[in-house]
N, C-alpha and C positions, 0 to 999 in steps of 0.2 A: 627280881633283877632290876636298878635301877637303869630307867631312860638313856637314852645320849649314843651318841656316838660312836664308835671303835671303829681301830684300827686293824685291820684284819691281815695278816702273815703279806696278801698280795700287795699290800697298799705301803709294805716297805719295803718290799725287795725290789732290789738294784735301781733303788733311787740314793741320794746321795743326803749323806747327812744334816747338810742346810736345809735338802727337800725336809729329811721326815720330822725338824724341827719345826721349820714351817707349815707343815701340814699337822703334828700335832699341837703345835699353840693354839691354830683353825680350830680344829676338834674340840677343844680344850674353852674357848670362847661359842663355839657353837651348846658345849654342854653346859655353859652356864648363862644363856640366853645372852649375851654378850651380841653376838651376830644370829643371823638365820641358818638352817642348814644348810636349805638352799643356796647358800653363798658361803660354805667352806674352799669351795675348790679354788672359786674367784681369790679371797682373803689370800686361803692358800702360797696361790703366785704371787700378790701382793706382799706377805710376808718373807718369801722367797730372796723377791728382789732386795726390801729393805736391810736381811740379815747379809746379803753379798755387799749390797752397798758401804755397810759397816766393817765388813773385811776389808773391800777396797780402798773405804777412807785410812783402816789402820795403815794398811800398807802403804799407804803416801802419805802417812803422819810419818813412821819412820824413814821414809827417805828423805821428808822436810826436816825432818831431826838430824839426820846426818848429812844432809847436806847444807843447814843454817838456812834456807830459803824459806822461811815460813811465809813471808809475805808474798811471795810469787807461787806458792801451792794454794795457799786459800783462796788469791781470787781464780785461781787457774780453776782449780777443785768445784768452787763454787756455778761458776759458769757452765761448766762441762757438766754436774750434775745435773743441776736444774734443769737444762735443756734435755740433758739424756732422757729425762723420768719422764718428760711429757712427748718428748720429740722423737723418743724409741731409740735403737742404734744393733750393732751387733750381738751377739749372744752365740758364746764357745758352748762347744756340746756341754761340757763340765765349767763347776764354778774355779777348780783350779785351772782349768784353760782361761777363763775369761782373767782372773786374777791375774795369770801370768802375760796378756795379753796387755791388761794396763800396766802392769811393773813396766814393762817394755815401752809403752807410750811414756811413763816420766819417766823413766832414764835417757830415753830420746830428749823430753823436756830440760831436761838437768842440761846435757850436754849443748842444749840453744844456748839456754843461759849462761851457761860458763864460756862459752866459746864464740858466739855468734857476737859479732861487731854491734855496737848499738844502732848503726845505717842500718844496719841488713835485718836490724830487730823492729826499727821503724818501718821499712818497707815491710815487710813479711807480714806484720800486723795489720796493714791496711787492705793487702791482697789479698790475707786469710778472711779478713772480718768478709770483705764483698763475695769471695767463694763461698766461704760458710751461708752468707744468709742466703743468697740465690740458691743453695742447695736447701738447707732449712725449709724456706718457703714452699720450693717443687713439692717435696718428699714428704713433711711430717703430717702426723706422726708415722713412723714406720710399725708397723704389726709384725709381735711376736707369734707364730703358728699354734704354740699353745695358749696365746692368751686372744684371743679374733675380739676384735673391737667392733661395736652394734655404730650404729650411724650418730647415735646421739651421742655416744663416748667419744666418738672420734673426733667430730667435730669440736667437744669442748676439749679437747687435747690440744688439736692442732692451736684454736682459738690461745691455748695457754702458752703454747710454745713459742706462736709469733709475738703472743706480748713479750715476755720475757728473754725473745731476742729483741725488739723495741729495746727494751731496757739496756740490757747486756753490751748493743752499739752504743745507744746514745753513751753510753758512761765510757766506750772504747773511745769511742771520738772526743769526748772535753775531755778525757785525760790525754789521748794522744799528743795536746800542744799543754797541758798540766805536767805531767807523769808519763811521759812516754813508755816507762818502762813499765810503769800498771797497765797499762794498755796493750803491750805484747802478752804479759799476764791473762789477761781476759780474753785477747782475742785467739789466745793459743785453746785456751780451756773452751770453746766456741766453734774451734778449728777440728778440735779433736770429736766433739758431738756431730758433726758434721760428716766427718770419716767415717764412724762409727755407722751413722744410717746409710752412709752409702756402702760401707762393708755388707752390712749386714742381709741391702737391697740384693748388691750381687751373687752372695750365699742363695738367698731366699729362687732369686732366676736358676744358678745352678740346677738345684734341688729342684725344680720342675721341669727342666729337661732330661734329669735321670729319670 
């Protein structure tokens, strides 16, 4: 019988077909010396997230398709990711909760943009930018319960997060008197990573007082 890995009857029941994707590609790189064993379950989650992430970007490619906003999803998109990956955020029991959680954040976004006054899109982006980092800063990164982060992950997490909000302002700010309207762009997509971790902080509180 050769070596490796398997998946055994428990190891896919009543997980969700991202999970047994992601945990079989795991297995699948574990059997071809690819990663360690020891480090399928880690990958695991790692690949988890990435296949969700690639849903969620489809679904805000097609609402930038139907809505013609390309350039106000990319850098929105952009921002909000990259912060999310290192800076953590909420996490629906299911990946169609969490999907349907961001449809509902850009349709909210769409609706700024189409309707929201360009004043109240320059204010909005300056208030957001300074809540977002002051929350950023506190919090990140925030820990997912199944993924516990060791002292030394964490740190170079957060270390990644604060840079890449570094970043994320300074470019909010010279576009603010540039581009103002790139800069509600990124400051919304910054705003949203920000919610995200303190949604997620206050689930996490809940869930230890039951």
């Amino acid at each position: 019988m050769p070596s490796g890995i398997y998946l055994t009857p428990a190891d896919k029941e009543g997980v969700s077909v991202i999970e047994k994707l992601a945990l079989k590609t795991a297995v699948f790189f574990s059997n071809n010396r690819i990663i360690d064993s020891d480090d399928v379950k880690a990958y695991a989650f790692g690949l988890e997230i990435l296949f969700s992430t690639i849903i969620n970007f489809a679904v805000a490619l097609v609402i930038a398709v139907l809505t013609g906003e390309f350039l106000a999803f990319a850098l929105f998109f952009a921002s909000f990711i990259t912060l999310r990956l290192n800076a953590g955020g909420f996490h629906a029991k299911t990946h169609i909760g969490c999907t349907s959680v961001l449809a509902f954040a850009l349709l909210m976004y769409v609706a700024a943009l189409k309707y929201m006054p360009a004043t109240a899109k320059n204010i909005s982006a300056a208030i957001s930018l300074i809540i977002s980092s002051l929350t950023i800063l506190v919090f990140a990164p925030v820990e997912h319960p199944n993924n516990p982060l060791s002292t030394k992950s964490r740190l170079k997490l957060r270390k990644k997060a604060i840079l890449l909000l570094c970043i994320w302002s300074a470019l909010c700010i010279l576009l603010f008197f540039l581009r103002p309207d790139m800069s509600f762009y990124i400051a919304s997509g910054v705003l949203l990573s920000a919610v995200s971790m303190l949604a997620e902080k206050i689930k996490m509180s809940l869930m230890r007082e039951i």
